[in-house]
C-alpha positions in Angstrom: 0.0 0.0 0.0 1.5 3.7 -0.8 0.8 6.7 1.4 -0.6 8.9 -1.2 -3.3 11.7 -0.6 -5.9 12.8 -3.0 -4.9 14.7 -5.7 -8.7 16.0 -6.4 -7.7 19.5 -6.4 -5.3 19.4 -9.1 -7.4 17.1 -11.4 -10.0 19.6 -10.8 -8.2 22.9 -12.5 -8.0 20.6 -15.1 -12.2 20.9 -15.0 -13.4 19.3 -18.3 -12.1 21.3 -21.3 -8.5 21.6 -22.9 -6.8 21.0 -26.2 -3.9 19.0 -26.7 -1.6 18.5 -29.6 -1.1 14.8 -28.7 -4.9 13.7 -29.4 -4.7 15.2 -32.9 -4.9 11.9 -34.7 -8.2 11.8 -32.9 -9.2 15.1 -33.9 -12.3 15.2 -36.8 -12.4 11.4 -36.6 -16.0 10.5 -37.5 -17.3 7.3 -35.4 -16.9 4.2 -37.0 -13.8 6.0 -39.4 -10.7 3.6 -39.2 -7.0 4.7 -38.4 -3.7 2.9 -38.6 -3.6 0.7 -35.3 -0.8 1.3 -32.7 1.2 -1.3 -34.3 1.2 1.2 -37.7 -1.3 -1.9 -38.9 -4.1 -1.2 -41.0 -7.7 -2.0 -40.4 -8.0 -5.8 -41.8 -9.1 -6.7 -45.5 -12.4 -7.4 -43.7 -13.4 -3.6 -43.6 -14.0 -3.6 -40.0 -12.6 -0.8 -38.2 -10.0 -1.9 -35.4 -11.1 -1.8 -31.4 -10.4 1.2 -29.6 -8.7 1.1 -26.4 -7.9 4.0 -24.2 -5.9 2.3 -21.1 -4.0 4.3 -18.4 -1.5 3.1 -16.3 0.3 5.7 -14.3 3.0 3.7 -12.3 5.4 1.4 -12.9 3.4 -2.0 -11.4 0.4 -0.5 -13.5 2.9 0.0 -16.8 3.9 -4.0 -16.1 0.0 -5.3 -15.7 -0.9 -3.2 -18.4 1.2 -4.8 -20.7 -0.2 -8.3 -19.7 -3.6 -7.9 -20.2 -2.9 -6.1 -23.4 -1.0 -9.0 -24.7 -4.2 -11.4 -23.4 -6.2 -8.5 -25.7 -4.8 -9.0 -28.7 -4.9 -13.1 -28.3 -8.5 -12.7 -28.5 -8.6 -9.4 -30.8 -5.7 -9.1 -32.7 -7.1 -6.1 -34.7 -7.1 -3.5 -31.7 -5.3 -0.1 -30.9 -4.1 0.7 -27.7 -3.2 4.3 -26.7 -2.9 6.3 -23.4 -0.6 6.6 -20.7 2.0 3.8 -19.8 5.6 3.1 -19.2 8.3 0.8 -21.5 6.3 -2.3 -21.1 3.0 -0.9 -22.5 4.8 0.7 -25.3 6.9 -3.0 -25.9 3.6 -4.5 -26.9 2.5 -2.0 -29.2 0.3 0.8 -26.8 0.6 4.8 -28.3 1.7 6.7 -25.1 0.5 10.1 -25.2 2.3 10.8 -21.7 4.7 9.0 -19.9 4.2 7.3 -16.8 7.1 8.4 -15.1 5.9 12.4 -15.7 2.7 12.0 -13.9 3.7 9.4 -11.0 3.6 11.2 -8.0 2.8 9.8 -4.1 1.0 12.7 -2.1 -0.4 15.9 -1.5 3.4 18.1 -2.3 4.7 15.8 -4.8 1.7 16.5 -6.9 2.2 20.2 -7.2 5.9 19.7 -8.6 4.0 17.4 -11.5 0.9 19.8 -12.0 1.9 20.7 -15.4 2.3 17.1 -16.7 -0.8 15.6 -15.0 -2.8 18.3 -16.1 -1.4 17.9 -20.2 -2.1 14.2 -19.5 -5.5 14.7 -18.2 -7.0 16.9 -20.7 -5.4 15.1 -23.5 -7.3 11.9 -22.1 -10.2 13.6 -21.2 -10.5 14.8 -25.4 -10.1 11.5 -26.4 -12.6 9.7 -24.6 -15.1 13.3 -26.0 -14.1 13.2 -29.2 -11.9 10.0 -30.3 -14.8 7.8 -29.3 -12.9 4.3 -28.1 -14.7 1.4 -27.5 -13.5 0.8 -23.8 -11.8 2.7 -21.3 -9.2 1.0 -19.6 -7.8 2.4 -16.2 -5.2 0.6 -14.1 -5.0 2.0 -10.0 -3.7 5.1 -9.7 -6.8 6.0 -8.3 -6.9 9.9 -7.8 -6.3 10.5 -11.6 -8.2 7.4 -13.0 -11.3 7.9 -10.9 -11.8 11.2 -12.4 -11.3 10.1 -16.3 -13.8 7.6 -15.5 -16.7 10.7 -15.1 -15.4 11.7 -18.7 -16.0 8.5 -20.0 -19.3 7.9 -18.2 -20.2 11.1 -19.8 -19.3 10.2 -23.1 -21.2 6.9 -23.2 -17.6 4.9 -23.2 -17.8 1.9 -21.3 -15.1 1.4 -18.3 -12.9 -1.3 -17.2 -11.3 -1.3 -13.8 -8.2 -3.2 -13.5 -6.8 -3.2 -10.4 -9.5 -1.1 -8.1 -8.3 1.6 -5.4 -7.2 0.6 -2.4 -10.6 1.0 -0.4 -9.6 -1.2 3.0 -6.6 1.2 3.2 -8.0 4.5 2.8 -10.9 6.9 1.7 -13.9 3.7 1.7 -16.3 6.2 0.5 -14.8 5.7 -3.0 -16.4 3.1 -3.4 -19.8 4.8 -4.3 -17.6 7.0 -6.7 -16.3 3.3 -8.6 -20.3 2.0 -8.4 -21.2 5.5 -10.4 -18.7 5.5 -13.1 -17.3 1.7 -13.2 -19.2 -0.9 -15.4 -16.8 -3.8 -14.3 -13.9 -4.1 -11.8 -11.7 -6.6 -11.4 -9.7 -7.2 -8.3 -6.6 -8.8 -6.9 -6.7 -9.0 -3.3 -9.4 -11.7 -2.1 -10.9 -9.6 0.7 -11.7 -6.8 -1.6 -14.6 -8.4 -3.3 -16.8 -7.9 0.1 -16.0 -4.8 0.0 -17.1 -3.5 -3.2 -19.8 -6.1 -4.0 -23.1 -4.2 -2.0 -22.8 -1.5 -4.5 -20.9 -2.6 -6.9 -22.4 -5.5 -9.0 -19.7 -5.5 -12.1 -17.4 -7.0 -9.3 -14.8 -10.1 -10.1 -11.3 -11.4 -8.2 -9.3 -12.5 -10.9 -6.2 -13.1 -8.5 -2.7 -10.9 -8.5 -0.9 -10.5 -11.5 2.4 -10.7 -9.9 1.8 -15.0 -9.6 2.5 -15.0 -13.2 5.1 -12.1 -13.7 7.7 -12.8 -10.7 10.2 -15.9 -12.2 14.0 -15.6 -11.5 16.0 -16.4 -14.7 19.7 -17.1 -13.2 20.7 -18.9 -10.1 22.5 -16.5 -7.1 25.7 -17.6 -8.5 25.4 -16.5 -11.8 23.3 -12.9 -11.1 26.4 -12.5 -8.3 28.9 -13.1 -10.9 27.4 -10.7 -13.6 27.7 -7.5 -11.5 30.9 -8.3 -10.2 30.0 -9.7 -6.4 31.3 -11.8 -3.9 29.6 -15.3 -3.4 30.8 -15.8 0.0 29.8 -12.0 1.4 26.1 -11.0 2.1 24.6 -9.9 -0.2 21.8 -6.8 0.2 19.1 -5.9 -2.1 18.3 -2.0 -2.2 14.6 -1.2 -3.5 13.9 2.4 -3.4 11.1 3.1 -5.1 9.9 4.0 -8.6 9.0 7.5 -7.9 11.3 10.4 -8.2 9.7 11.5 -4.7 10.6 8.1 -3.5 14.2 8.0 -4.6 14.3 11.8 -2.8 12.9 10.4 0.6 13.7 6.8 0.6 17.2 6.0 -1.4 19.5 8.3 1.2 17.8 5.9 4.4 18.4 3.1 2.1 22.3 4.5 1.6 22.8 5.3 5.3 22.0 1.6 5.9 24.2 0.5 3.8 27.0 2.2 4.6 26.2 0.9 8.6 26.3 -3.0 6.9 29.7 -2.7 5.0 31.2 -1.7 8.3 29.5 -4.2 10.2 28.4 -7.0 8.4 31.0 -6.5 5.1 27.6 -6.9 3.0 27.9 -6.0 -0.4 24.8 -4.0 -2.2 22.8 -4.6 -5.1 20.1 -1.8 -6.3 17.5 -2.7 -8.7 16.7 0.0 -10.9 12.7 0.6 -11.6 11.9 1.7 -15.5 10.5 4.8 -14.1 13.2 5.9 -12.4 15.7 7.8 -14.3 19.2 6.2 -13.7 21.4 9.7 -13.0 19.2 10.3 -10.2 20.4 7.0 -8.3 23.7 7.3 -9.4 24.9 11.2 -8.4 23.2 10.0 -4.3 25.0 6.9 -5.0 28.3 9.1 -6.0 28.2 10.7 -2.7 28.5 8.0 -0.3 31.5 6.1 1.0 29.7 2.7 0.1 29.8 1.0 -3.4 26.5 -0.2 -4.9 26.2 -1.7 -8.0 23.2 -0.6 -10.0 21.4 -2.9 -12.0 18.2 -2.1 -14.7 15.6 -4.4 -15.5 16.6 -7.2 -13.2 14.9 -6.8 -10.3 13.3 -10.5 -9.7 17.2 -11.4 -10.2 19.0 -9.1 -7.9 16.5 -10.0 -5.2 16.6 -14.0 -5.3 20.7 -13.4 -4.8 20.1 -11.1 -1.7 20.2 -12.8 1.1 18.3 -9.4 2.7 16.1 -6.7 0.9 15.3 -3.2 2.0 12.5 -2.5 0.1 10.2 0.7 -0.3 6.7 -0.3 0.3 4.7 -0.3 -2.1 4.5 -3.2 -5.4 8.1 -4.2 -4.8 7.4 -5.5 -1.1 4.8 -8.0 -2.5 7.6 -9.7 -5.3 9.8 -9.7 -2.7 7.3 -11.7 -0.5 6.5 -14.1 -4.1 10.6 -14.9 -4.0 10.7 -15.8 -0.3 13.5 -13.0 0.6 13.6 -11.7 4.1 13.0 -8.0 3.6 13.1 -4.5 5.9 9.9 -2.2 4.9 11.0 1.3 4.6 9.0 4.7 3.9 9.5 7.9 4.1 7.0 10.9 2.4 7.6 14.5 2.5 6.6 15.7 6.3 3.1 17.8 4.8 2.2 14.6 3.0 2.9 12.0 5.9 0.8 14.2 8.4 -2.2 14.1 5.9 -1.6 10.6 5.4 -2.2 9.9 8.8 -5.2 10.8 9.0 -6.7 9.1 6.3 -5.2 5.8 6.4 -7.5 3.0 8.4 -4.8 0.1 8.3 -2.5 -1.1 10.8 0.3 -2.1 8.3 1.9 -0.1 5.0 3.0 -3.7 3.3 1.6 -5.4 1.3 3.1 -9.1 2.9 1.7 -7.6 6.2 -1.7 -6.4 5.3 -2.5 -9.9 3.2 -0.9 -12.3 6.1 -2.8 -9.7 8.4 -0.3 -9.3 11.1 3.5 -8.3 11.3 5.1 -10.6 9.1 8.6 -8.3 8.2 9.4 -5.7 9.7 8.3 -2.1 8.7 9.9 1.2 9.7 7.9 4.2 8.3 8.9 8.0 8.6 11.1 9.4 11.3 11.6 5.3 12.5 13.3 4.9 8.9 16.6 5.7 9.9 19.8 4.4 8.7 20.2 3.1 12.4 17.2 1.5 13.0 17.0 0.0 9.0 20.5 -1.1 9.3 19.7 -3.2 12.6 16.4 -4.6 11.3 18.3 -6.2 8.7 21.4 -7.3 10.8 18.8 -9.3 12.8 17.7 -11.0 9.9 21.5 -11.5 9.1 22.7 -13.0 12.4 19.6 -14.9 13.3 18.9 -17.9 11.0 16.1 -19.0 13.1 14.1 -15.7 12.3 14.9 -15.8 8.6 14.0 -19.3 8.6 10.6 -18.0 10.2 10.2 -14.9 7.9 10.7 -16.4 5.0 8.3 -19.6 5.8 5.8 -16.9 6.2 6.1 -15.1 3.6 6.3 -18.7 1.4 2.8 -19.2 2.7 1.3 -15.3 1.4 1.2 -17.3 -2.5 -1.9 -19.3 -1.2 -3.9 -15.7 -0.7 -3.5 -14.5 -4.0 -5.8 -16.4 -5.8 -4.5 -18.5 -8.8 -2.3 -17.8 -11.6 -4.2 -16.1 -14.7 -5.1 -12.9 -13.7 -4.6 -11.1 -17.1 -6.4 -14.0 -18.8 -9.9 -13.6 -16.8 -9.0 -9.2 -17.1 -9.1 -9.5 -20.7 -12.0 -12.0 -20.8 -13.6 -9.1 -18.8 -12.5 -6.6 -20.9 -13.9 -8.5 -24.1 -17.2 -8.8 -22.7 -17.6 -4.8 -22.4 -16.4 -5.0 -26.2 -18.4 -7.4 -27.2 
């Protein structure tokens, strides 16, 4: 779960107009007029126009599940175009990004404002598509604050909408959940005690299980993912998650670094950083540059770098649940900006800020949020782990048995079953 606060107020200066030069391919499109697909394909010899998806994803786990049920899409419709708002992943399989999801992820109330001008060209942009371009389904993926707000525009505009991934109402802010029955026609969700939640006013409701069953495989043993960035076998080895939020690499990355300078001098551990796609590498490197520790850096490897850790400190948020699905002993760590944390505090209704913690539903790992993150107190969470192979024996039996809530494998299979019902 991610501390974020409502970001209503700045999706509301958007209000409902705007022009945007990147929706001009949708500009003076009649309904029913083909286009050249995402792909750059044609409409097919059969003169039917190709499905029209609008799908937002505007964070780096949504970018990843996006990209699934888009390729589970196109098994069962191969003629379709994709456009909106994604990361590397979407884009890999052939979606149009209009905006990037790195330049509108943000995690609270502050952070927002310094992204104001990107989530507002990314909102009105949308927000003319769904008007004018006419797709055939609107597609939104979490990110909650923005999404829930493109869903009134496509209400509006008769568009039907597709949930994937619903907000995160047993955390905070349940009366959303009147807001999804009024603008969602179906919702599907990956946490098992969600569907109780939503189902008394929200009919369109389905668990299709977590993605992530399906998505976190290692492909190298310890040995050889050791070996490729230069690192000792016989040393401990410690995974380094910071985020995949600029905000997150401000606030969490230097409590991650402190750490790790505490464990070389104690422990001799070596450090491995896996690099989100969202994150732009020179900001990791130049906080990395100014510390006495080294930390290799790698990109697009995370499910590798953490099997060969034998300890991860991990930002919560998406991260803390693959780390859970590869049974590595982990230290939860967040920090927000102080404004943002205060806010957060009072709209938050659980107990726990992981994910391993809120699905097991008691303290599983350890979690050190705010002024408790220090590089102190993270540094001798995971020295316990280190020196205490009864605990990591425990912890890691523990989190070995988290799989078994998640439902079953599939989950981008049943989405897109979902999805082509609303097409058909």
């Amino acid at each position: 779960m991610r501390n974020r606060v409502d970001l209503a107020g700045i999706m509301a200066a958007a209000g409902s107009g705007g022009r945007a030069s990147a929706v001009l391919q949708a500009r003076g499109r009649a309904p029913g007029e083909g286009s050249p697909g995402v792909s750059g394909r044609a409409p097919t010899d059969t003169g039917e126009r190709p499905r029209r998806v609008l799908l937002v994803a505007g964070e780096a786990s949504g970018d990843l599940h996006g990209a699934d049920l888009v390729g589970a899409l196109r098994q069962r419709i191969p003629n379709l175009e994709v456009v909106g708002v994604g990361g590397s992943h979407l884009r890999a399989v052939g979606m149009r990004t209009i905006a990037d999801a790195r330049d509108i992820a943000t995690v609270g109330l502050v952070e927002g404002v310094g992204r104001l001008r990107a989530i507002l060209r990314a909102y009105r942009a949308l927000a003319r598509m769904l008007r004018d371009g006419q797709p055939d389904l609107a597609v939104f993926i979490d990110f909650p604050e923005f999404n829930l707000r493109l869903a009134r525009v496509a209400k509006r505009a008769g568009v039907p909408v597709f949930y994937y991934i619903g907000p995160q109402v047993w955390a905070w802010r349940r009366g959303r959940i009147r807001t999804v029955a009024r603008r969602v026609d179906a919702l599907a969700l990956v946490f098992p005690f969600e569907p109780a939640l939503y189902a008394p006013r929200c009919p369109g409701v389905e668990f299709v299980g977590h993605p992530l069953l399906d998505r976190v495989r290692v492909t190298r043993s310890r040995e050889e993912t050791l070996t490729r960035y230069g690192l000792d076998r016989e040393r401990p080895t410690v995974a380094l998650l910071p985020g995949s939020r600029r905000k997150e690499i401000r606030y969490v990355l230097p409590r991650l670094l402190d750490a790790a300078e505490i464990l070389r001098e104690r422990r001799g551990c070596q450090f491995l950083l896996a690099l989100a796609p969202t994150v732009e590498p020179v900001q990791v490197e130049q906080e990395i540059a100014r510390r006495r520790v080294a930390v290799r850096v790698a990109a697009d490897d995370t499910y590798n770098v953490i099997h060969a850790a034998d300890v991860a400190l991990v930002a919560s948020g998406t991260a803390t649940l693959e780390t859970a699905l590869l049974e590595r002993p982990m230290v939860i760590v967040y920090r927000l900006s102080p404004v943002t944390y205060g806010v957060a505090r009072l709209l938050v209704g659980v107990r726990h800020i992981g994910i391993p913690n809120i699905v097991a539903g008691r303290p599983v790992v350890p979690e050190l949020v705010q002024g408790f993150a220090t590089g102190q107190r993270i540094a001798a969470a995971a020295q316990d782990i280190l020196d205490d192979p009864a605990e990591r024996r425990r912890m890691v039996g523990e989190l070995a048995a988290i799989r078994g809530h998640l439902g079953p494998g599939g989950a981008a299979t049943r989405a897109a079953e979902i999805a082509c019902r609303l097409l058909a």
